[in-house]
C-alpha positions, 0 to 999 in steps of 0.5 A, a space after each residue: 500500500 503505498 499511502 499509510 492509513 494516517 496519510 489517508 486520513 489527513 488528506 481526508 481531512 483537508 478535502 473536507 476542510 477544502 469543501 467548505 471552503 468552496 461552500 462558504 466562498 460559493 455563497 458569498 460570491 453567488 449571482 442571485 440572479 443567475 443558476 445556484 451552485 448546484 445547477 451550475 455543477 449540473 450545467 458544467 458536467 452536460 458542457 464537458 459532455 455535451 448532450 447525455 442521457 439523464 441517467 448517466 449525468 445523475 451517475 457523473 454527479 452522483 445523485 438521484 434520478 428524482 433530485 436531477 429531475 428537479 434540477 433540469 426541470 428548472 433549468 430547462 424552465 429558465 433557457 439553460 437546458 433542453 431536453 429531448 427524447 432519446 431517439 434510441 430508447 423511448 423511456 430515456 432523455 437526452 439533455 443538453 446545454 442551450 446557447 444561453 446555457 453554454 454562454 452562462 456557464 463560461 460567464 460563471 467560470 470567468 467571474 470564478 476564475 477571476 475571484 480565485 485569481 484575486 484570491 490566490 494573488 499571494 500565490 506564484 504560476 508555479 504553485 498553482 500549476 503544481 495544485 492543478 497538477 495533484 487536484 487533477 490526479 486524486 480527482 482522475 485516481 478517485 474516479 477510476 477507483 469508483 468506475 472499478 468498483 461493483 455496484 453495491 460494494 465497499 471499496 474497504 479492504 477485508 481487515 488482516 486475518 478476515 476471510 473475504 466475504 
């Protein structure tokens, strides 16, 4: 095992430490006239996939069918989001960002990019590159691990002296 188990802990720590940190930064610099945090993270993941079955979307978020269904209700109410039969399978719908929603989404990640810029102000290229770089690879490891995983299990190794079950 190459991360001890007190490593994995404090890293857990500081990503649950980072999380409210992108909470508490979320609502203090959220346009209340534009899609919440939540939508956003929805409308993000149909950009960076175009259009996606409802399904799989919920998936890549991991939440319920039932809380996508209210989110894409919304945005597809306020021009963000359209959403279509799949032509494949008549139970399923495809879904995709709208113009509106494609220009919001990339007018969002620039005023976010321009807070974080602000915010890292003390920061040099190199360190934030060298962030970028360890916060792409755990989000890539993390990702892979789950895509492995069977549905219904536990990624939790049988303790020493346990037989498998």
């Amino acid at each position: 095992m190459a991360v001890n188990q007190r490593s994995a802990e404090e890293l857990t720590t500081l990503i649950h430490r980072l999380q409210r940190q992108l909470r508490c930064i979320a609502q203090k610099i959220d346009d209340p006239q534009g899609p919440g945090t939540a939508m956003q993270g929805v409308m993000r993941v149909i950009g960076d996939h175009g259009e996606i079955r409802a399904t799989e979307l919920a998936e890549k978020l991991g939440i319920g069918t039932a809380g996508l269904s209210r989110h894409l209700s919304e945005l597809v109410a306020m021009g963000y989001v359209s959403r279509r039969p799949h032509p494949g399978d008549g139970r399923a719908h495809l879904v995709s960002l709208t113009t509106a929603g494609t220009q919001a989404v990339a007018e969002e990640m620039r005023r976010r990019g321009a807070v974080l810029q602000h915010m890292l102000e003390d920061w040099t290229e190199e360190e934030a590159r060298s962030a970028s770089e360890s916060l792409t690879r755990l989000t890539d490891t993390l990702q892979t691990s789950i895509r492995a995983m069977k549905p219904g299990t536990h990624p939790m190794p049988t303790p020493a002296g346990e037989d498998a079950k």
